[in-house]
TORPA-4810 file (N, C-alpha, C, O; in nm, 3 decimals):
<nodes>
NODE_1_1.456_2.750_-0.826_1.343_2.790_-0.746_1.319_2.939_-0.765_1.396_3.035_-0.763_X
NODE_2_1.187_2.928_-0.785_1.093_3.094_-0.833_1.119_3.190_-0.667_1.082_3.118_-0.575_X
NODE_3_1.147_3.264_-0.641_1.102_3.383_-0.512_0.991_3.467_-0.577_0.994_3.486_-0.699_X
NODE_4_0.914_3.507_-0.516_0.848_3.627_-0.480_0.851_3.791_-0.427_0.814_3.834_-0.318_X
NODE_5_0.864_3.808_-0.453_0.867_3.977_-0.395_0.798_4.083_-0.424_0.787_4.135_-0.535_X
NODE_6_0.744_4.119_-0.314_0.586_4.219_-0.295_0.683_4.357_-0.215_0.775_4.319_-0.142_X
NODE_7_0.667_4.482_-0.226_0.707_4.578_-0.155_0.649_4.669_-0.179_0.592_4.682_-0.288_X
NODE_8_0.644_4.826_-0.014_0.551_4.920_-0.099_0.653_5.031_-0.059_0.685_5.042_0.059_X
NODE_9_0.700_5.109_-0.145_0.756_5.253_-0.066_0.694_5.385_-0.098_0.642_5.471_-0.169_X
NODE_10_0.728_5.349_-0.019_0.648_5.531_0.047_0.718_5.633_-0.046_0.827_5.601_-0.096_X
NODE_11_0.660_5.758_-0.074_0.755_5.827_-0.130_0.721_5.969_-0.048_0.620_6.005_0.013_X
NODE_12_0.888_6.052_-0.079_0.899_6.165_-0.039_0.968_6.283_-0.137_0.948_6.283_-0.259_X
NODE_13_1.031_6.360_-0.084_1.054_6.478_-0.154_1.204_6.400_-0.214_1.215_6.362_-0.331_X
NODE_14_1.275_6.391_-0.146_1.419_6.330_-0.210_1.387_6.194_-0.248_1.302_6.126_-0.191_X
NODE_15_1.456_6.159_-0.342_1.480_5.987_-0.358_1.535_5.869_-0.318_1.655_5.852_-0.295_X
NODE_16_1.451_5.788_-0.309_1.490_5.680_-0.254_1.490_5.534_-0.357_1.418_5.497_-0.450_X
NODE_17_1.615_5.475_-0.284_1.625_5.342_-0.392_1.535_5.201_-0.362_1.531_5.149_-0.250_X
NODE_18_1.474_5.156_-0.465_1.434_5.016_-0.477_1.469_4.916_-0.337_1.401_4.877_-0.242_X
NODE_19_1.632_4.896_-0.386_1.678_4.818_-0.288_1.797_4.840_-0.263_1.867_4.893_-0.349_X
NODE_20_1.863_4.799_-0.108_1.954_4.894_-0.066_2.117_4.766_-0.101_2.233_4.781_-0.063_X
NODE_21_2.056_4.653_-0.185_2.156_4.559_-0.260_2.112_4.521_-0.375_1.993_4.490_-0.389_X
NODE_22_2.206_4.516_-0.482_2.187_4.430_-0.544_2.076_4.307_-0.561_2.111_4.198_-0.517_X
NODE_23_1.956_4.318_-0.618_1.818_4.261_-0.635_1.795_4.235_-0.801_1.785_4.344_-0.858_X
NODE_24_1.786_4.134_-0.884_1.759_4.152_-1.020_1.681_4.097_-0.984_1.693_4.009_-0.899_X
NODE_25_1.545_4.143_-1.051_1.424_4.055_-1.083_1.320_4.133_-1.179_1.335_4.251_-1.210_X
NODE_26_1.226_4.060_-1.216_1.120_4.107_-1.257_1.019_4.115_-1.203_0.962_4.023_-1.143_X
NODE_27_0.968_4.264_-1.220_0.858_4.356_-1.128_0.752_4.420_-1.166_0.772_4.457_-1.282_X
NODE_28_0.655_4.451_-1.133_0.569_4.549_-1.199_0.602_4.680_-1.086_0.618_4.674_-0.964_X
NODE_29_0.604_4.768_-1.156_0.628_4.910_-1.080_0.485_4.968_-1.070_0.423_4.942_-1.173_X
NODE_30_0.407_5.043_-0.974_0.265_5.077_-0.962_0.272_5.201_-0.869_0.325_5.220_-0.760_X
NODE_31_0.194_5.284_-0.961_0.208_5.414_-0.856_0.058_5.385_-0.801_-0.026_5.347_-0.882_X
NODE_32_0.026_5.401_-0.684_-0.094_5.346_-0.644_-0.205_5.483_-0.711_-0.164_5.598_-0.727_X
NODE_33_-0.367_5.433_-0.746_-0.397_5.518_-0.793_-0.472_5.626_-0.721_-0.542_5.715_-0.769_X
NODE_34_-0.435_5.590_-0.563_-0.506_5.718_-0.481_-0.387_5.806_-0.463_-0.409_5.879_-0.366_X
NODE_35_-0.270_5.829_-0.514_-0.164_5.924_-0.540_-0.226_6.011_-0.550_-0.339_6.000_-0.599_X
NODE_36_-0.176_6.134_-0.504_-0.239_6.281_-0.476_-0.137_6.366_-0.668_-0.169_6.458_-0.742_X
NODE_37_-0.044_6.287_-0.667_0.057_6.344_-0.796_0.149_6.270_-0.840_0.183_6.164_-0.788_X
NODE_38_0.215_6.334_-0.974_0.315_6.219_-1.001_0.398_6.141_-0.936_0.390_6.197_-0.827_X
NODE_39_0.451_6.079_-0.924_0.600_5.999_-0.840_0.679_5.985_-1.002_0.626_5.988_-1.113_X
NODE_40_0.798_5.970_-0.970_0.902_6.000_-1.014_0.989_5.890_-1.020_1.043_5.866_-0.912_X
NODE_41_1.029_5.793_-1.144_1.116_5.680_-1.117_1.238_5.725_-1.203_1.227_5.786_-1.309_X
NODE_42_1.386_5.681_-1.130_1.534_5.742_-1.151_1.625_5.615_-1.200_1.656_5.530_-1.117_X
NODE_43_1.663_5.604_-1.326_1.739_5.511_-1.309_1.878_5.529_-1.273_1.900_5.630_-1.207_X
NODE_44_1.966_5.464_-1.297_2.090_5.485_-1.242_2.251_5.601_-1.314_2.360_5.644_-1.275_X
NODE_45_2.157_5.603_-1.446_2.234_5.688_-1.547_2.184_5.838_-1.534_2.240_5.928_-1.597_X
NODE_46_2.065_5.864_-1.438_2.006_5.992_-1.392_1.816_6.004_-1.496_1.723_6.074_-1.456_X
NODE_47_1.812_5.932_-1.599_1.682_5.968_-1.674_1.579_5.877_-1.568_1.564_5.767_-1.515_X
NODE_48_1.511_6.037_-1.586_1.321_6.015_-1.525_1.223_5.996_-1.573_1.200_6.064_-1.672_X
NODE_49_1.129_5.910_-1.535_1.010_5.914_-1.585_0.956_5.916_-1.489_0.998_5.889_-1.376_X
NODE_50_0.776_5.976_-1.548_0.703_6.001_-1.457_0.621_5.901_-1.435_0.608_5.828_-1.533_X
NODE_51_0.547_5.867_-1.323_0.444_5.778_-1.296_0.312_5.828_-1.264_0.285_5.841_-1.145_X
NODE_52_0.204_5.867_-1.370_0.036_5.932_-1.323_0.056_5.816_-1.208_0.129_5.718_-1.205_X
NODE_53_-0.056_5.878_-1.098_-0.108_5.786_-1.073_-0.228_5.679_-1.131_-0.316_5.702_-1.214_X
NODE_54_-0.198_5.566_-1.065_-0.290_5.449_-1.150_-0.177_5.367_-1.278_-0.190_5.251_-1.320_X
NODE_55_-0.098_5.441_-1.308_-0.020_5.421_-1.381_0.069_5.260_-1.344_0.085_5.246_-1.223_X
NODE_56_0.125_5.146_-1.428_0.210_5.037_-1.351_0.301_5.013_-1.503_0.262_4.984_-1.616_X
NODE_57_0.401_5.032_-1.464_0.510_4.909_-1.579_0.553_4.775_-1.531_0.522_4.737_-1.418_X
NODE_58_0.625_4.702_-1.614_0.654_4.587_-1.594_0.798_4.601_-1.618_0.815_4.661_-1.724_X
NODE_59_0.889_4.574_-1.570_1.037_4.575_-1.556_1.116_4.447_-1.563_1.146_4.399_-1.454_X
NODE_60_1.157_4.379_-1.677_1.203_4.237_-1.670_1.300_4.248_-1.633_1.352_4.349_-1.679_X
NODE_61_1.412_4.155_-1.518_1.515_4.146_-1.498_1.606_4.295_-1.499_1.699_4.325_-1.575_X
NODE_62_1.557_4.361_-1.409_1.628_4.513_-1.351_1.668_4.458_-1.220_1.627_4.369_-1.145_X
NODE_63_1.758_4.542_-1.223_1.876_4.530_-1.046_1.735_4.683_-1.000_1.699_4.779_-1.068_X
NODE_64_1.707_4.652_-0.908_1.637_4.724_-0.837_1.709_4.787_-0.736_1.642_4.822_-0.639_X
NODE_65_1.844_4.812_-0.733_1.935_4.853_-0.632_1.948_4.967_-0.736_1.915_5.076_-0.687_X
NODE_66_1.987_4.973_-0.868_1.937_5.075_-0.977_1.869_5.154_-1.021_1.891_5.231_-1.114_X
NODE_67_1.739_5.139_-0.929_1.629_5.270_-0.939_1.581_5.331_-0.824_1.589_5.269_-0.718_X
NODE_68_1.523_5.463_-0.828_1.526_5.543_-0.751_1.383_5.586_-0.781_1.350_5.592_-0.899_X
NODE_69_1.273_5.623_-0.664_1.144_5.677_-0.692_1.149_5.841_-0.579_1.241_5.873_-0.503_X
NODE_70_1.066_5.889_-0.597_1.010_6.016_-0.508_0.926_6.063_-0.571_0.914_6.055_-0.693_X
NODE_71_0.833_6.138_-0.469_0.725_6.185_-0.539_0.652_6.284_-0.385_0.716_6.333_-0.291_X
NODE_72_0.527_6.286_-0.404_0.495_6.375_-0.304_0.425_6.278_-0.151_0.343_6.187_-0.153_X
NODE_73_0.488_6.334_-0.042_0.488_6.276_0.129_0.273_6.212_0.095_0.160_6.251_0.063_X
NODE_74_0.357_6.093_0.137_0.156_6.019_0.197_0.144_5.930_0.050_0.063_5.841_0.076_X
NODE_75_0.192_5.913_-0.102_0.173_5.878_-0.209_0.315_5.747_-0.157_0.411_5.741_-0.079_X
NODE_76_0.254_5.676_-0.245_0.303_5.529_-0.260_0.371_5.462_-0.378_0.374_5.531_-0.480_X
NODE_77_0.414_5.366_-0.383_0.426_5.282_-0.494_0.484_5.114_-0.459_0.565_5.067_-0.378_X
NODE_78_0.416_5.070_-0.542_0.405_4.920_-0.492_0.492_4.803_-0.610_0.474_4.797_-0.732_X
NODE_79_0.571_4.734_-0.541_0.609_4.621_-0.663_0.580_4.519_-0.598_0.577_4.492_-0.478_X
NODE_80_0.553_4.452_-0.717_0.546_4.280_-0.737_0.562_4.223_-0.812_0.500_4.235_-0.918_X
NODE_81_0.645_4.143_-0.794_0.731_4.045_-0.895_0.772_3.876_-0.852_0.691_3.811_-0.787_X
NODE_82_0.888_3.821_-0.890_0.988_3.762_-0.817_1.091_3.746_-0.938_1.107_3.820_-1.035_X
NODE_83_1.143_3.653_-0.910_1.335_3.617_-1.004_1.284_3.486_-1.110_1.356_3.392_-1.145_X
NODE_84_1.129_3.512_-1.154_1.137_3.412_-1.305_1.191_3.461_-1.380_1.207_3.408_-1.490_X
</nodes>
């Protein structure tokens, strides 16, 4: 059986993780495109990339307990996916 999973986090000055367990799935990552500036995605080995806004990747089968976003207070980012 397929799950679903929709989430939006908020971002701030420090980073925050995906998920606070262990989560593998596949996701699209989306910096929403009324972002005022970049957001910032961390994986777990420390390398960043940036996210323009408007910007979305697709992430197959990542532990989302593994990544880390921040960016600037009031800017967003949204996933949706589930565990196909």
């Amino acid at each position: 059986m397929n799950n679903t999973y929709f989430a939006k986090v908020d971002l701030g000055a420090a980073y925050v993780a995906l998920a606070t367990t262990p989560t593998v799935l596949t996701v699209t990552v989306s910096a929403l495109p009324t972002n005022a500036a970049v957001a910032y995605l961390r994986n777990a080995a420390g390398q960043e990339v940036p996210l323009q806004p408007g910007e979305w990747h697709t992430l197959v089968g990542v532990d989302l307990a593994d990544l880390q976003v921040k960016g600037t207070v009031g800017d967003s980012v949204t996933l949706i996916g589930g565990s196909w």
